[in-house]
C-alpha positions, 0 to 999 in steps of 0.5 A: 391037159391034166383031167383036173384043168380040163374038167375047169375049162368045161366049166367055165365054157357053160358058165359063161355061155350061160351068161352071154346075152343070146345074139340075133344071127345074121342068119345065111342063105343055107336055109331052105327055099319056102313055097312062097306061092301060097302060105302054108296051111300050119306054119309052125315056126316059133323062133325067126333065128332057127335056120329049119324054120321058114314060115311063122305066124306073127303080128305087126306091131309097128309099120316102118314104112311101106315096105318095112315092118316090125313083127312079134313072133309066137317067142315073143321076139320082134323082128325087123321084116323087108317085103321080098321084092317090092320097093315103096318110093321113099319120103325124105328129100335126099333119098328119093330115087326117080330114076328106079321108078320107070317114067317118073322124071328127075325133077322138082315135080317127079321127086315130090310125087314119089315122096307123097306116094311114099308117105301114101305107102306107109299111110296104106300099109299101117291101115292094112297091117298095124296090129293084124296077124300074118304070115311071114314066108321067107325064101333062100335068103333069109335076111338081107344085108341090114339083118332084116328078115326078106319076106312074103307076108300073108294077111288072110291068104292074100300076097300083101306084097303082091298088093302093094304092086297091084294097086301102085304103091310100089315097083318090082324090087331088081333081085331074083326071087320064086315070085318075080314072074308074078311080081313082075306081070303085077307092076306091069299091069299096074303101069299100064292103068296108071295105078298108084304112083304111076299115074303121073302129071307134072301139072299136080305139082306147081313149082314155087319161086325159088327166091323170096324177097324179105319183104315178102316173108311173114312178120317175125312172130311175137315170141320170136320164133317161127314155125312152119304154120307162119308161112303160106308157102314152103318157099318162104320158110326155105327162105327163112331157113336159108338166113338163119344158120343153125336152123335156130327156128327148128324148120327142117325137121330131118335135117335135109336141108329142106323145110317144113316137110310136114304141112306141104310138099311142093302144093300137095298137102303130106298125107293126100293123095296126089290124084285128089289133091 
């Protein structure tokens, strides 16, 4: 290549690296393992994408869910982060899992429990973290599969993910990690108070008919459209959803196949605790 045509390209590589948007690496698992025992006394870190980096301070700016966040960091980027190691049950119908939850049956009464708590996981989180400064820690792998960053956060020195197991919220995630030992003796002693979720009783959840007579509904109302405040039971706007193709009453919000969510799961109002409800 002639000087002239070299000096060209050099050229053109700065201006159009210049102008590309700077992507978000799926950053690997090459960065060092941070000391998640305990946070760093000056975590110093400013870009979650610098691979030297392990340890930033942050503020939550969005609760996703019990085990999920939205942090802004010191450049005023927003990341995704995923507790490392901890798992909150989830909250739609077609996503709950008994079987990862140790002594939760793979029922009716033991999928409506682990999506109640899951909904009091979110509900603990947000009033524990939303708007408050953390540290956020990562381990040997930096993010996971969905690009999320994995890690510890700190609220005022303490393990929030630690806590989410002590107090029930969550069970020990199946991976190996630094703090799995600790994680580990956290869940079991939670399991064995019957902290949280795992203070189970099939009683806190009555079943309701499967079958609703059309005599039994509630009148149309006079707009033509129900809610899901027309029914006394989730049973009868199943029973509605179930006759009207296309969910012309918009009563399954998630599109689940499942009705009216949002004001009853199964006898327990969304939002209480199962143990008071």
């Amino acid at each position: 290549m002639s000087l002239r045509w070299r000096s060209i390209a050099v050229v053109l590589l700065v201006v159009f690296t210049g102008c590309a948007g700077a992507p978000v690496p799926d950053v690997g698992t090459d960065s060092p393992p941070a000391d998640l025992d305990s946070p760093p006394d000056n975590p110093n870190g400013v870009d979650p994408n610098d691979p030297d980096d392990t340890a930033w301070t942050g503020a939550v700016v969005r609760v996703v869910d019990g085990d999920t966040m939205e942090v802004e960091f010191p450049n005023g980027e927003v990341d995704t982060v995923r507790l490392l190691g901890v798992d909150t049950p989830e909250t739609s119908a077609g996503s709950t899992a008994p079987g990862e939850f140790e002594g939760i049956p793979d029922t009716d009464a033991g999928r409506a429990h682990l999506r109640a708590w899951g909904d009091e996981a979110s509900a603990f989180a947000a009033s524990e973290l939303a708007g408050e400064a953390v540290t956020v820690v990562t381990g040997g792998d930096r993010r996971g599969s969905y690009g999320r960053l994995l890690a510890v956060l700190y609220v005022d020195g303490e393990d929030f993910n630690e806590r989410l197991l002590t107090e029930g919220y969550a069970r020990l995630y199946d991976t190996e990690f630094a703090l799995r030992d600790a994680y580990a003796a956290a869940e079991a002693d939670a399991m064995e108070r019957g902290a949280g979720l795992w203070a189970f009783d099939e009683s806190d959840y009555p079943t309701e008919p499967s079958e609703v007579d059309d005599a039994d509904l509630p009148p149309l109302p006079p707009d033509g459209d129900y809610d899901c405040g027309d029914f006394d039971t989730r049973a009868e706007a199943n029973a509605v959803l179930d006759r009207s193709p296309g969910d012309p009453h918009a009563l399954d919000a998630d599109g689940d196949g499942d009705a009216c969510e949002s004001f009853r799961r199964f006898g327990v109002e969304t939002g209480a605790s199962p143990a008071s409800a």
